[in-house]
ROVEXDREN-225422 format. One line per 10 residues: their letters; for each residue x, y negated, z of N, C-alpha, C. Coordinates in Angstrom, 2 decimals. Each point is the difference from the previous one (the first is absolute). Example, Ala and Ser with C-alpha at 12.3 -4.5 7.8 and 13.67 -1.06 7.14 Angstrom:
as = 13.19,5.69,7.80,-0.89,-1.19,0.00,0.90,-1.20,0.00 | -0.35,-1.05,-0.72,0.82,-1.19,0.06,-0.77,-1.09,0.73 $
! end
This chain:
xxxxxxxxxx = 81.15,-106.67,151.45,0.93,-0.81,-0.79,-0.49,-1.44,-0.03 | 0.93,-0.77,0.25,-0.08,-1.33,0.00,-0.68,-0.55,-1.44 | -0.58,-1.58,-0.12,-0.14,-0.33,-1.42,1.11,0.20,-0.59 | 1.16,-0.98,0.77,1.42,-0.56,-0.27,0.42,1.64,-0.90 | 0.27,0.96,0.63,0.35,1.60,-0.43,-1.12,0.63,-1.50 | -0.83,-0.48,0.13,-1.10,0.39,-0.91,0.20,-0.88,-1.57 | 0.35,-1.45,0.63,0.15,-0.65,-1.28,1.63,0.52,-0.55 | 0.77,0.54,0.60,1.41,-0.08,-0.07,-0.24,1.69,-1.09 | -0.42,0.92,0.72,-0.72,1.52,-0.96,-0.37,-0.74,-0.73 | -1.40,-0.63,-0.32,0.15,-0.36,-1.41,0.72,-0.75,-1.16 $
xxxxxxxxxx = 0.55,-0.69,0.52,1.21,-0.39,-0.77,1.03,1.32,-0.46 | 0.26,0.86,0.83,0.75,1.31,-0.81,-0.63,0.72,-0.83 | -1.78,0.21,0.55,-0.72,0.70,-1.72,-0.07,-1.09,-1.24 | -0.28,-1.19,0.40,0.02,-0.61,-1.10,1.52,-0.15,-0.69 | 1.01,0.01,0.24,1.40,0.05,-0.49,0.01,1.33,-0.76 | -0.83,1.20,0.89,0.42,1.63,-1.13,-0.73,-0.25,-0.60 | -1.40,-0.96,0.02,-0.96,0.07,-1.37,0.17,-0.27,-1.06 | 0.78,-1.63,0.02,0.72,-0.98,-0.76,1.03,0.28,-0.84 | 1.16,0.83,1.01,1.55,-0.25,-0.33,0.16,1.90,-0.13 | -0.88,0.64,0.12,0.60,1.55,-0.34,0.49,0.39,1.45 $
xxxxxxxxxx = 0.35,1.58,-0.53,0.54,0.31,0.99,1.40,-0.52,0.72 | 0.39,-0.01,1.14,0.45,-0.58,0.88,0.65,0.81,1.22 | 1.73,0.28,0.47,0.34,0.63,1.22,-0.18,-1.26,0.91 | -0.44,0.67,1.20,-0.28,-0.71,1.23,1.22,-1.17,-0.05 | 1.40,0.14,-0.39,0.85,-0.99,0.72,-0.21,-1.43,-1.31 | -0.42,0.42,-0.98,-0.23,-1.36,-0.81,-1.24,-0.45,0.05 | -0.49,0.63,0.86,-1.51,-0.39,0.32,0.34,-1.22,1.24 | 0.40,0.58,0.58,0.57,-1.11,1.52,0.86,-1.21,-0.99 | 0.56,-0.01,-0.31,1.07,-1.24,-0.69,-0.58,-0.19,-0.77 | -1.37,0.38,-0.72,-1.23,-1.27,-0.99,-1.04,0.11,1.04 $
xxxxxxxxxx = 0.05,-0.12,0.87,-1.32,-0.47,0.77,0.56,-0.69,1.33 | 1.11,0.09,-0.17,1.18,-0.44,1.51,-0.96,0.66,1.11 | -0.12,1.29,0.28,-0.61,0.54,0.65,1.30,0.91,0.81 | 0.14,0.48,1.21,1.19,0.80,0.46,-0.71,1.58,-0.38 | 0.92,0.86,-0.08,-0.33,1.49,-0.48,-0.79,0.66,1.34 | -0.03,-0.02,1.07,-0.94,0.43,1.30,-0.96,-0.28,-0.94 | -0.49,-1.28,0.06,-1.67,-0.38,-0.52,-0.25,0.64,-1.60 | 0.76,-0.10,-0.84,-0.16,0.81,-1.21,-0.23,1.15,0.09 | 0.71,0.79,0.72,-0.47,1.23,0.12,-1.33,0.95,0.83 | -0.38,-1.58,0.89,-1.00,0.56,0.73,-1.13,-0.52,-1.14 $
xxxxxxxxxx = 0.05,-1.29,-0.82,-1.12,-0.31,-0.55,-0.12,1.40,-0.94 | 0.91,0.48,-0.77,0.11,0.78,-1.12,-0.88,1.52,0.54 | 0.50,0.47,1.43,-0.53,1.30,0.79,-1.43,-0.36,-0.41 | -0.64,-0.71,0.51,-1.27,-0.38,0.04,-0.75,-0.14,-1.17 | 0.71,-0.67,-0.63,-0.88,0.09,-1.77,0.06,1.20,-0.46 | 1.05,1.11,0.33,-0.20,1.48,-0.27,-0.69,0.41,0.28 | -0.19,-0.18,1.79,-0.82,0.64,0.52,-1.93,-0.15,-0.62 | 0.13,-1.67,-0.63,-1.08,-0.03,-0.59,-0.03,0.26,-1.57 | 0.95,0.72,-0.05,-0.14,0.30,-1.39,-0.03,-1.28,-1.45 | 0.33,-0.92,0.52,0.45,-1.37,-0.88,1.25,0.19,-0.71 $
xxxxxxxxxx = 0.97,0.61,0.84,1.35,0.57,-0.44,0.36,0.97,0.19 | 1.03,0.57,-1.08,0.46,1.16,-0.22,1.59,-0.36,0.28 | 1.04,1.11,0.23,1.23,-0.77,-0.06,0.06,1.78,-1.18 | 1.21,-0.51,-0.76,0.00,1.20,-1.54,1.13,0.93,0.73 | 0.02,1.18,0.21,0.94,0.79,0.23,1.44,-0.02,-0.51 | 0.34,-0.20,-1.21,0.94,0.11,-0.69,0.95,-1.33,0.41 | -0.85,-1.18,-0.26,1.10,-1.00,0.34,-0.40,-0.59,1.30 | -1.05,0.04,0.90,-0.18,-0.85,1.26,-0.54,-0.76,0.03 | -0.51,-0.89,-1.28,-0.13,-0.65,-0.54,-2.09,-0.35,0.64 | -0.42,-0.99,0.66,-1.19,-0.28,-0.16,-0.85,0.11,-0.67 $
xxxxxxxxxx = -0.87,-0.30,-0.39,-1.32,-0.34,-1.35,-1.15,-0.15,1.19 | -0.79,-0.98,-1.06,-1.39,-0.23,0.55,-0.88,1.64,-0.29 | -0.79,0.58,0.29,-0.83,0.52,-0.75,-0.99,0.22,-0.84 | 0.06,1.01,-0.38,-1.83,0.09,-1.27,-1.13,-0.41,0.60 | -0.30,-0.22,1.93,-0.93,-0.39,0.41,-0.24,-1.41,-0.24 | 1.05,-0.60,-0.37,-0.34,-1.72,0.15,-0.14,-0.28,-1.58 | 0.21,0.90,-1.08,-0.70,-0.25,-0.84,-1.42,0.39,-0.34 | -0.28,1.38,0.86,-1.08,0.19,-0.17,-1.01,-0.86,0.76 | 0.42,-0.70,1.09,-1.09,-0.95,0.78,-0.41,-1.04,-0.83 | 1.48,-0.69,-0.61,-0.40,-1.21,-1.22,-0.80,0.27,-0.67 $
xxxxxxxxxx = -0.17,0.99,-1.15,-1.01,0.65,-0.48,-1.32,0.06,0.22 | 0.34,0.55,1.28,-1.80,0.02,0.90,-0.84,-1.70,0.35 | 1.59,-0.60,0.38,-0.57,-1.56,0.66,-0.48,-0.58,-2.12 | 0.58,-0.01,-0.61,-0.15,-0.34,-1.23,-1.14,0.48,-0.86 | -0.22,1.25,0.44,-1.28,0.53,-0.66,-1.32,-0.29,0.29 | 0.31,-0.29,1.68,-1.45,-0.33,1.14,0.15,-1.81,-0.18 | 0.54,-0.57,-0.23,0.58,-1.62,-0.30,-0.86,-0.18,-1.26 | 0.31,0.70,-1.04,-0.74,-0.73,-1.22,1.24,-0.99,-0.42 | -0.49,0.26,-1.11,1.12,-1.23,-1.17,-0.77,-1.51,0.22 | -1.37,-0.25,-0.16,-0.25,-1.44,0.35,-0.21,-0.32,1.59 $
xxxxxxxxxx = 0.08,0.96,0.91,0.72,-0.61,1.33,1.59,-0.58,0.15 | 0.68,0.48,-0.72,1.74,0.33,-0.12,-0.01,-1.35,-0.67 | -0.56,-0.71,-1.01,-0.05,-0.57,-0.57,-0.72,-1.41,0.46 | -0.77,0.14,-0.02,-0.96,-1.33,0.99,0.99,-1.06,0.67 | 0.91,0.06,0.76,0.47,-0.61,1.13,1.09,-1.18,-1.16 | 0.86,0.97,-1.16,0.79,-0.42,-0.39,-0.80,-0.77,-1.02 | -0.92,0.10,-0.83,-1.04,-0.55,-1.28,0.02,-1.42,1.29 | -0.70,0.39,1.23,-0.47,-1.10,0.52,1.09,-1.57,0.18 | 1.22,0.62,-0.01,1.30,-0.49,0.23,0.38,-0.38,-1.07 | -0.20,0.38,-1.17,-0.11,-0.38,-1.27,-0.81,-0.81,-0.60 $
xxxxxxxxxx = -1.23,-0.40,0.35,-1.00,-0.91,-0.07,0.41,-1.20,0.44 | 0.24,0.01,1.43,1.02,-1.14,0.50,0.82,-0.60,-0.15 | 1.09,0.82,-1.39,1.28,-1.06,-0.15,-0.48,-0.18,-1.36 | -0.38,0.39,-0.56,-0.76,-0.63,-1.31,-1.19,-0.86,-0.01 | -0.94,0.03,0.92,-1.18,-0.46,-0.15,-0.88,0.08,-1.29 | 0.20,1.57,-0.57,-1.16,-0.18,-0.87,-0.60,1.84,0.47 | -0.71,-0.06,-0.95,-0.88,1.63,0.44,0.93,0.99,-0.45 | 0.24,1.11,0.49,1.06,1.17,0.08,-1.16,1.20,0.07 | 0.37,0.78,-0.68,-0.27,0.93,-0.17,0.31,1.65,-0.48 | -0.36,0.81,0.63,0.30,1.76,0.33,-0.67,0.87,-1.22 $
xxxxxxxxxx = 0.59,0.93,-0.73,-1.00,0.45,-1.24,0.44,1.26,-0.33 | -0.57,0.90,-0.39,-0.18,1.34,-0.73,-0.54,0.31,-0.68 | 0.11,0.89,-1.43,-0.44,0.36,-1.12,-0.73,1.23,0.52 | -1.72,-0.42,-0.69,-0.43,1.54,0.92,-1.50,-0.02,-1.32 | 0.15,1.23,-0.77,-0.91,-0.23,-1.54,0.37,-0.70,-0.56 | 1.16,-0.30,-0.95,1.05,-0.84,-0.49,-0.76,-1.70,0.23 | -0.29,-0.50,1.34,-0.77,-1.04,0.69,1.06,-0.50,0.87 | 0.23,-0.99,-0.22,1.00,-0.73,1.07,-1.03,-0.22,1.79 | 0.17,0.62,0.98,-1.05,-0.18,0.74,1.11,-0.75,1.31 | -0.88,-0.99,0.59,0.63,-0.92,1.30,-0.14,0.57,1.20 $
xxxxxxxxxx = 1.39,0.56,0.66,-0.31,0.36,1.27,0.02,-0.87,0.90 | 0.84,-1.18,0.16,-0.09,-0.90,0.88,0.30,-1.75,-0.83 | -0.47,-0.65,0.58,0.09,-1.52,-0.35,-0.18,-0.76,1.01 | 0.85,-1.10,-0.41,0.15,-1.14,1.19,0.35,-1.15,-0.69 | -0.99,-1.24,0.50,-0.22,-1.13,-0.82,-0.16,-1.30,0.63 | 0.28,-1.09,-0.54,0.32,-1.20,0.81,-1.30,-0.05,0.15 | -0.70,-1.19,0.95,-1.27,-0.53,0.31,-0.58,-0.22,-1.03 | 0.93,-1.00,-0.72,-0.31,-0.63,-1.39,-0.41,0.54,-1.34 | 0.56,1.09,-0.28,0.38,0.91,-0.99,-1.74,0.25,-0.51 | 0.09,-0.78,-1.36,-1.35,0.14,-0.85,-0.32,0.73,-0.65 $
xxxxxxxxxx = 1.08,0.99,-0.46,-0.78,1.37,-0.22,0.43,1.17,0.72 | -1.30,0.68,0.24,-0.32,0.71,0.64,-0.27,1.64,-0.65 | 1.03,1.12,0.41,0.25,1.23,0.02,-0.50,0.88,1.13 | -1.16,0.62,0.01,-0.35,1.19,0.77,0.80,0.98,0.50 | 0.64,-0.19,1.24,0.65,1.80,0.22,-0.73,0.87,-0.22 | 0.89,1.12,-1.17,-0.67,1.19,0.01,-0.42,0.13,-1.65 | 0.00,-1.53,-0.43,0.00,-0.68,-1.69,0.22,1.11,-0.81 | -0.39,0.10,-0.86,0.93,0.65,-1.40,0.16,-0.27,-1.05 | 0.66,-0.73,-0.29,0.22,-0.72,-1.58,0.85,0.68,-1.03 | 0.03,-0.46,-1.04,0.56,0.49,-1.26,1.77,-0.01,0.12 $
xxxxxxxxxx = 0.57,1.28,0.08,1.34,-0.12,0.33,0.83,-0.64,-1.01 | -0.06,-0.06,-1.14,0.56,-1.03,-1.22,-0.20,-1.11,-0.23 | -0.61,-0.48,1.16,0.35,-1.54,-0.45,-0.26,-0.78,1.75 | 0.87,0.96,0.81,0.24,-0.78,1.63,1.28,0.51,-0.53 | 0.55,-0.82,1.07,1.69,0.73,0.42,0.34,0.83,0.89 | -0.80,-0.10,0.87,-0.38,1.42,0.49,0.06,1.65,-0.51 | -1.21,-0.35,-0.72,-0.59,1.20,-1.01,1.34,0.29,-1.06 | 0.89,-0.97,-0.17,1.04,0.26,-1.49,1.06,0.28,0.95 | 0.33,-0.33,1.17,0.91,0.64,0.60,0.39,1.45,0.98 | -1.33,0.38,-0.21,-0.71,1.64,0.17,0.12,0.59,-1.29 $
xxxxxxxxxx = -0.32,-0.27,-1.20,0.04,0.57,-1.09,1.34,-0.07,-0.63 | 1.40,-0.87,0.49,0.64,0.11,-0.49,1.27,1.12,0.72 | -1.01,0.50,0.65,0.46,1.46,1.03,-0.57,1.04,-0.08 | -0.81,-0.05,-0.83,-0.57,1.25,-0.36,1.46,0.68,-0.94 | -0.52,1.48,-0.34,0.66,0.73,-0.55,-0.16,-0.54,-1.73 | 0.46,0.76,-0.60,-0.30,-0.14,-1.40,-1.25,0.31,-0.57 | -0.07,1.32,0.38,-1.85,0.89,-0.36,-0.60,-0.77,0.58 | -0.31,-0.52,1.70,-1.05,-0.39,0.39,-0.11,-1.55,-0.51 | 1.03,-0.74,-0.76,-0.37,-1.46,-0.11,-0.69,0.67,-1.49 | 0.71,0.39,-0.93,-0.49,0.48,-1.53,-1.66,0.32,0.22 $
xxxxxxxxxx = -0.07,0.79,0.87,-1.69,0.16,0.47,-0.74,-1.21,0.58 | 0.52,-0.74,1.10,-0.79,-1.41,0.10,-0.16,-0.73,-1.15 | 0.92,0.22,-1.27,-0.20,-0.98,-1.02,-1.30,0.22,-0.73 | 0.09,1.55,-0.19,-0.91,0.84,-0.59,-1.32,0.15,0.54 | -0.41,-0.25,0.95,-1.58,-0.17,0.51,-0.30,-1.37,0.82 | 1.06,-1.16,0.06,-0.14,-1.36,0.24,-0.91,-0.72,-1.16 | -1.46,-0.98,0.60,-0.67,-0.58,-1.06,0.71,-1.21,-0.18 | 0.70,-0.47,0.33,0.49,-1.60,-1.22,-1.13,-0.81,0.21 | 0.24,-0.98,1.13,-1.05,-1.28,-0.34,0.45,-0.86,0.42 | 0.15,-1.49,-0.77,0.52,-1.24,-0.12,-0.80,-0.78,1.14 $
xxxxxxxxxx = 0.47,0.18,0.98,-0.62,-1.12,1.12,0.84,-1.40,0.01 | 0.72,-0.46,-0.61,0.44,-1.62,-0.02,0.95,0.21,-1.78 | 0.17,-1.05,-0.46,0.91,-0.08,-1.24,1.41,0.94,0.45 | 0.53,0.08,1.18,1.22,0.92,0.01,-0.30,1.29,0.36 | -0.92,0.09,-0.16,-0.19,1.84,0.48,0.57,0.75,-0.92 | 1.17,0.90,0.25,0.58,0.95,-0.90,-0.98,1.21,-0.05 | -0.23,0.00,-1.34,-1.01,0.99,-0.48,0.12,1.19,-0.78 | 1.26,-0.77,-0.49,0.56,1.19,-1.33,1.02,1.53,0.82 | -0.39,1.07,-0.14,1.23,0.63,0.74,1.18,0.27,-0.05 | 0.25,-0.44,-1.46,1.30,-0.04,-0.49,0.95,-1.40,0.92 $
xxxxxxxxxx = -0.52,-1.09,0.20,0.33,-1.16,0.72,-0.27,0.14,1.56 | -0.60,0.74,0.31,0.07,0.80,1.55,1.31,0.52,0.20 | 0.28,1.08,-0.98,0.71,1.27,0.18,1.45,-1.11,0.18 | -0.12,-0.88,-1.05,1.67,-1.37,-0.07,0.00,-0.38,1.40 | -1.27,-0.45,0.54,-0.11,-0.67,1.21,0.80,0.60,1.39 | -0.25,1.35,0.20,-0.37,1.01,0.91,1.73,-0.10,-0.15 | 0.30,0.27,-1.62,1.44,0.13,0.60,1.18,-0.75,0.15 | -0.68,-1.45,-0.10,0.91,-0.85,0.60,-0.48,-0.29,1.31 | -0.42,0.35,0.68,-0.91,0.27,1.45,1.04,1.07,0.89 | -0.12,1.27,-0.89,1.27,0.46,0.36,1.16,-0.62,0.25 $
xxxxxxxxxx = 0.74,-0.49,-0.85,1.13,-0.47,-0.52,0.53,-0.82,1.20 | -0.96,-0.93,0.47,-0.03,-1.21,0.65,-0.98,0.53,1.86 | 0.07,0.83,0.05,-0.57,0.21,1.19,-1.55,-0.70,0.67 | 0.12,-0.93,-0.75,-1.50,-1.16,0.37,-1.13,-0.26,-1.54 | -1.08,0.35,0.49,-1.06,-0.17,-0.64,-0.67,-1.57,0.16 | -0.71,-0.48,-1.42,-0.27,-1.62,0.33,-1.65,0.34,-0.64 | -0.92,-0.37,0.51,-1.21,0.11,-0.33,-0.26,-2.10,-0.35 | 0.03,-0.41,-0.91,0.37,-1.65,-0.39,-1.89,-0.03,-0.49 | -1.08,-0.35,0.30,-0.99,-0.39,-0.01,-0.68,1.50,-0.93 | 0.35,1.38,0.44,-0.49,0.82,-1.47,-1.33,0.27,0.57 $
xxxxxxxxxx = -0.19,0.20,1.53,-1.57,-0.31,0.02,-0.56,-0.75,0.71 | 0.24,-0.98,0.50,-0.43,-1.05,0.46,0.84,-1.60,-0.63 | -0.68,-1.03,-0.94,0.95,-0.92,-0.03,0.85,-0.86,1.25 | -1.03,0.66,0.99,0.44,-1.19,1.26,1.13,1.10,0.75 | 0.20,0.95,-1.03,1.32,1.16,1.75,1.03,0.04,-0.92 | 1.09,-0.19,0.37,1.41,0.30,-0.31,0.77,1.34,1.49 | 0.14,1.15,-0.64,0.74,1.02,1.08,0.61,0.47,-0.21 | 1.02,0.73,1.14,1.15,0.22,-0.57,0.20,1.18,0.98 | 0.53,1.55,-0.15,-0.16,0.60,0.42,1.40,0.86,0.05 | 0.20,0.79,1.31,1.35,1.05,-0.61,-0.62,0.92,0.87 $
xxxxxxxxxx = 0.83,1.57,0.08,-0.41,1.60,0.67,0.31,-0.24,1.40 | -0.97,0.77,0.43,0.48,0.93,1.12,0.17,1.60,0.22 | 1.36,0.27,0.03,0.02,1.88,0.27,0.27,0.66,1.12 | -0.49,0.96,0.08,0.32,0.70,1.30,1.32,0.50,0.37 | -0.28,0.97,0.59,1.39,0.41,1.11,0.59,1.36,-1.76 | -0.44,0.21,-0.53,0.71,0.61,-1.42,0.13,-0.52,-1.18 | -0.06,-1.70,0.04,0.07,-0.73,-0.91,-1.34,-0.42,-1.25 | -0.94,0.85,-0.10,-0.74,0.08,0.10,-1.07,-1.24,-0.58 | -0.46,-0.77,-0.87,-0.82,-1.38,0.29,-1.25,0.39,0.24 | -0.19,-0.38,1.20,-1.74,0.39,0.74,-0.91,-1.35,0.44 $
xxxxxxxxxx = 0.24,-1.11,-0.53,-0.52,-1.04,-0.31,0.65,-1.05,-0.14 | -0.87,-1.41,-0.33,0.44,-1.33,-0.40,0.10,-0.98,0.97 | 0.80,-0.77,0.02,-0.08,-1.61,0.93,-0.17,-0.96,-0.98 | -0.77,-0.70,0.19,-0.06,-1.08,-0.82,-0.25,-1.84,0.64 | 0.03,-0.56,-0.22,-0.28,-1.70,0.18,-0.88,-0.26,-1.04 | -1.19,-0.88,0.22,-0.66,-0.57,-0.99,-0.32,-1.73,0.19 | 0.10,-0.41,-0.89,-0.59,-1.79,0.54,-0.65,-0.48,-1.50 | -0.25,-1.49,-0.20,-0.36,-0.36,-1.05,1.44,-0.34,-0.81 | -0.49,-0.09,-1.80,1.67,-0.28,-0.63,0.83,-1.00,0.76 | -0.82,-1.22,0.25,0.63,-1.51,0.50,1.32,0.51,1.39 $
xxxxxxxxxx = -0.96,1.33,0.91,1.13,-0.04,0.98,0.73,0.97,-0.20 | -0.05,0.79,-1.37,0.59,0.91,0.19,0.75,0.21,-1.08 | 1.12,-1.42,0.30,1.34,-0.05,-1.25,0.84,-0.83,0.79 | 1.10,0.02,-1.14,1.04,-1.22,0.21,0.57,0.98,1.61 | 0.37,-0.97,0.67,0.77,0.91,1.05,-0.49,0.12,1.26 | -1.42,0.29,0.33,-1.15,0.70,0.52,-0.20,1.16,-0.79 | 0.12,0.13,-1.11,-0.09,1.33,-0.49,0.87,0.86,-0.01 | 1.66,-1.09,0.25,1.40,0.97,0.10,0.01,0.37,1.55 | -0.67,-1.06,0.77,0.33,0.78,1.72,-0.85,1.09,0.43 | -1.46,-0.29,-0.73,-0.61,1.46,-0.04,0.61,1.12,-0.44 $
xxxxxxxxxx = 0.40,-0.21,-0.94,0.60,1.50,-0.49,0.97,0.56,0.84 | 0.61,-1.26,0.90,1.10,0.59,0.66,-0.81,0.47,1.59 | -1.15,-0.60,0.30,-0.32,0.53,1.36,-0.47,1.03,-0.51 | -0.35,0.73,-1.14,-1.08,0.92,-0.06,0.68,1.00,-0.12 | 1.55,-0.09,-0.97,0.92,0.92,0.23,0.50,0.61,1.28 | 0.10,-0.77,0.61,0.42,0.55,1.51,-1.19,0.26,0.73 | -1.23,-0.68,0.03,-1.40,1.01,0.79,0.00,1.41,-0.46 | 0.21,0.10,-1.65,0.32,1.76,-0.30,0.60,0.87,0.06 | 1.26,-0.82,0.62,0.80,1.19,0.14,-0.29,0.03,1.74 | -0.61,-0.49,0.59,-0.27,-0.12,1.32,-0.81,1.26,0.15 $
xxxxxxxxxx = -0.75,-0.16,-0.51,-1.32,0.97,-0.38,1.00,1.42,-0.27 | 0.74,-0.11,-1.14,0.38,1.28,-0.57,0.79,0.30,0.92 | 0.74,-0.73,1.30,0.84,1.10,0.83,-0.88,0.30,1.04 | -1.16,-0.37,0.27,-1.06,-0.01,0.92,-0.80,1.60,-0.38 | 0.06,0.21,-1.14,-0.67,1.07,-0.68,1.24,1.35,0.40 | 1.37,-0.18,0.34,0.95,0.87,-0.29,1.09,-0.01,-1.07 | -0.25,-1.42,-0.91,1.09,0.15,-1.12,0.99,-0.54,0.19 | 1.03,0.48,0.66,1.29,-0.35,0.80,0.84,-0.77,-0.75 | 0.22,0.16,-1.39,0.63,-1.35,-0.69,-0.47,-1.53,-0.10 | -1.22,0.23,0.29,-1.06,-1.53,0.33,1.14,-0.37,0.89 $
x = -0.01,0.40,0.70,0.26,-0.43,1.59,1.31,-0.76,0.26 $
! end
């Protein structure tokens, strides 16, 4: 098989992947493909087991194999490989440090970071800081369940690392759920005076929140409307991420 023939097959699995199942003749008139070649690309993806055509109506489908490969490529990939390319792409149209995060021992911990040349403070990949007072850490906790946040409250020590560190848990618990409410978490100097961050989810392919994206800079760059275009690149790096993971409404 030619490239020309090879790229033309994939264009028909990616259409049953995309668009559902599919009879061969509306397959040709959305791909302006003639029905000879549809039907030979279609034989062949059977034959490899990519496609099924359904008995009842004739009807195409991709198969359970091409979800189960995603799976496999996704599982052997890693979430901060999947992630890396787009953070890095994200670093770039913001120019400040971006960063990848998961709650792991109610510990906000850094899987990946990426930071201008410049950028004066300095975060360890692999970090673990106090999840109540990053935006990070409050936008993991404001996805927890009910029991498991009631329990982070309940064995969290409370310590005031700058004048805004929320300490009290009653003023957490307010916090968390306008965090909810509002989809984006703001970490405004609570442990560092020099970091202002701002954070929203990432979920998987079942909706799922299985970590944070965040932007961080100092307060000075990170307001006024540098702080509104961040929010807007960072919104769309996550949902980049979240259809990258499998969560098909991202997308």
């Amino acid at each position: 098989m030619s490239m020309a023939s090879s790229i033309k097959m994939f264009r028909v699995l990616e259409y049953l992947c995309q668009e559902g199942p599919a009879k061969a003749a509306t397959l040709s008139k959305a791909l302006d493909l003639n029905k000879s070649s549809i039907h030979r690309f279609l034989n062949t993806l059977i034959e490899m087991k990519y496609v099924i055509q359904e008995a009842d109506t004739g009807h195409y489908t991709a198969s359970l194999k091409i979800y189960q490969m995603g799976a496999q490529v996704k599982n052997r990939y890693g979430l901060s490989r999947i992630a890396a390319p787009i953070l890095r792409r994200l670093q770039v149209e913001v120019n400040d440090a971006v960063n990848l995060g998961v709650l792991q021992n109610n510990e906000m911990l850094t899987l990946e970071r990426f930071t201008p040349d410049d950028m004066s403070v300095k975060i360890e990949v692999k970090a673990k800081l106090p999840a109540y007072c990053t935006a990070l850490g409050k936008i993991l906790l404001a996805h927890l369940d009910e029991e498991s946040f009631e329990r982070y409250l309940a064995e969290t020590d409370f310590q005031a690392y700058t004048s805004r560190t929320i300490t009290n848990p009653k003023k957490l618990r307010e916090t968390i759920e306008q965090v909810r409410s509002e989809g984006i978490a703001i970490d405004d100097r609570e442990l560092d005076e020099n970091v202002r961050s701002i954070a929203m989810p990432v979920r998987n392919e079942n909706g799922i929140v299985v970590a944070g994206m965040s932007v961080t800079a100092s307060p000075t760059r990170l307001s006024g409307e540098r702080l509104e275009n961040a929010k807007k690149k960072l919104l769309a790096a996550s949902k980049e991420l979240c259809c990258a993971l499998g969560n098909v409404s991202s997308c």
